[in-house]
Every structure is written in structure tokens, then in C-alpha cells.
C-alpha positions as CSV (number, residue, x, y, z in Angstrom):
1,X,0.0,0.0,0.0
2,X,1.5,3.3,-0.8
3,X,1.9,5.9,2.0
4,X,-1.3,8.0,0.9
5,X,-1.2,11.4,3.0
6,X,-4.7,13.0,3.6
7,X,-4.3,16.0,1.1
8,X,-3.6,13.5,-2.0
9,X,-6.6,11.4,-1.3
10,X,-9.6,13.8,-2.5
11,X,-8.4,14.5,-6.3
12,X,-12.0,16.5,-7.1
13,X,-15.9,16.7,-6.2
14,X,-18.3,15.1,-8.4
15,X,-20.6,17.7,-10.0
16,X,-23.6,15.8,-11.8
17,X,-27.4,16.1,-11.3
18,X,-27.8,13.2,-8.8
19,X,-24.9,14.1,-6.8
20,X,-26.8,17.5,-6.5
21,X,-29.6,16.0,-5.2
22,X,-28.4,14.1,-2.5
23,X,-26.4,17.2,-1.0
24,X,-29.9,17.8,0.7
25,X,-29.7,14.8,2.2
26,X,-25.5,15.6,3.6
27,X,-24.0,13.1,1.0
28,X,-21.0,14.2,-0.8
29,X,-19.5,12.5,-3.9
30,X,-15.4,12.7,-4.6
31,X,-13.5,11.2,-6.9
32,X,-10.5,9.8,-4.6
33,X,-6.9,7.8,-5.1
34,X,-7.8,4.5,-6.3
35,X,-5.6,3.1,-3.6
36,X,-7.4,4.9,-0.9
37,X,-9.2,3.0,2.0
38,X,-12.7,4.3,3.8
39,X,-10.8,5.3,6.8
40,X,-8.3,7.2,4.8
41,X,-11.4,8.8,2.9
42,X,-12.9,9.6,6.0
43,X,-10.5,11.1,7.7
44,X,-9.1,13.6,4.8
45,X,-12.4,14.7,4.6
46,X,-12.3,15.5,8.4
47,X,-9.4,17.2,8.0
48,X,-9.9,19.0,4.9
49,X,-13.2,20.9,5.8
50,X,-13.5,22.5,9.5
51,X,-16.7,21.5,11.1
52,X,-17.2,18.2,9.2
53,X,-18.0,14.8,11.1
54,X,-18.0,11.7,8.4
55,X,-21.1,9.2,9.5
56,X,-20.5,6.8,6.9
57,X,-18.3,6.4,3.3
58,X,-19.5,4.3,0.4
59,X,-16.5,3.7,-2.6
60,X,-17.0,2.2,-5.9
61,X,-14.2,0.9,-8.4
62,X,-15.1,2.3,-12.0
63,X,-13.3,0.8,-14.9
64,X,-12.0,3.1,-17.8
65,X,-14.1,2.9,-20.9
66,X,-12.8,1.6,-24.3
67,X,-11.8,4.3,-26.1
68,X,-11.4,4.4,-30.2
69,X,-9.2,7.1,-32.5
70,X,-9.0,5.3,-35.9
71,X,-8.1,1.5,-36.0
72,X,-6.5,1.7,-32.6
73,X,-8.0,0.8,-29.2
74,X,-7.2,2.1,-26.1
75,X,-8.6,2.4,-22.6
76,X,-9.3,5.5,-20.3
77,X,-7.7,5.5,-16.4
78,X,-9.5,2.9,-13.6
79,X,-11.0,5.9,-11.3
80,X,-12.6,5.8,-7.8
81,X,-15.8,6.7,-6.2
82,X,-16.8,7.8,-2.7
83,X,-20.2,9.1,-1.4
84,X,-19.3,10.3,2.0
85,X,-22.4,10.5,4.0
86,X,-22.3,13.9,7.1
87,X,-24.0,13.4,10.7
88,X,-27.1,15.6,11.0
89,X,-24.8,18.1,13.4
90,X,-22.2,18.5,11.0
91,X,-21.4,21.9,9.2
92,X,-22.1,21.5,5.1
93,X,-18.9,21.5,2.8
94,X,-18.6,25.3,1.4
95,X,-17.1,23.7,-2.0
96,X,-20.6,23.1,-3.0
97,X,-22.1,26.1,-2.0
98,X,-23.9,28.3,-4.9
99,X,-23.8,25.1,-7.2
């Protein structure tokens, strides 16, 4: 396992329409380092935004998609996934504000 520090495990938020939806319910989605573990994810997060107490973190492996330019075939990067889920007490993550 490679020694991870906190600041390289959140690489960027997640912008789509049903990650914008479940901000109402305190769930955050991040793209993260693919060798990251739910503590790890859970405590960068912690550290990262003032205020924030992590209930739970969910993480999902995404395979790259086949890609095609001409007659050769590649793929796109392995990425991964994690919907980090607040307590009902916590502050809300200002990234996200006036999205």
C-alpha cells in the first residue's frame, strides 16, 4: 500500500445532477486515489473541511471505458468513487455552495 497522506486522497468533487440532489440529504461524492481505504477517505475529509463529522463512506471501483481514435484501441484511467455520507450536526462542505 502506498503511503497515501490525507491531502492527496480527494483528487475532485463530483458535480452531476444526482450528486446535487443528494447534497440535501449531507452526502458528498469525490472522486478519490484508487488506492485509498474508507478510513483514509474519512479522515481527509475530516481534515480538509472544519466542522465536518463523516457518519459513513460508500467507494466504488469504475473501470476506464474503451476508447477508439482510428483503428486503434485504447482504454481510459481505472477511477474511484466515494459518497461520503455527514451526521445531522455537521457543518455542510462550502465547496458546493452556490452550485
Amino acid at each position: 500500500m502506498a503511503d497515501i497522506k490525507y491531502y492527496d486522497v480527494i483528487l475532485k468533487p463530483v458535480i452531476t445532477e444526482k450528486s446535487m440532489n443528494a447534497m440535501g440529504e449531507k452526502k458528498y461524492t469525490f472522486l478519490v486515489h484508487p488506492q485509498a481505504n474508507k478510513s483514509q477517505i474519512k479522515e481527509a475529509v475530516e481534515k480538509m473541511f472544519e466542522g465536518t463529522k463523516v457518519k459513513s463512506v460508500n467507494t466504488m471501483n469504475l473501470d476506464g471505458k474503451k476508447k477508439r481514435r482510428g483503428m486503434v484501441f485504447g482504454k481510459t484511467a481505472k477511477t474511484k468513487k466515494a459518497i461520503v455520507a455527514l451526521t445531522e450536526e455537521s457543518k455542510d462542505i462550502e465547496l458546493f455552495e452556490g452550485l
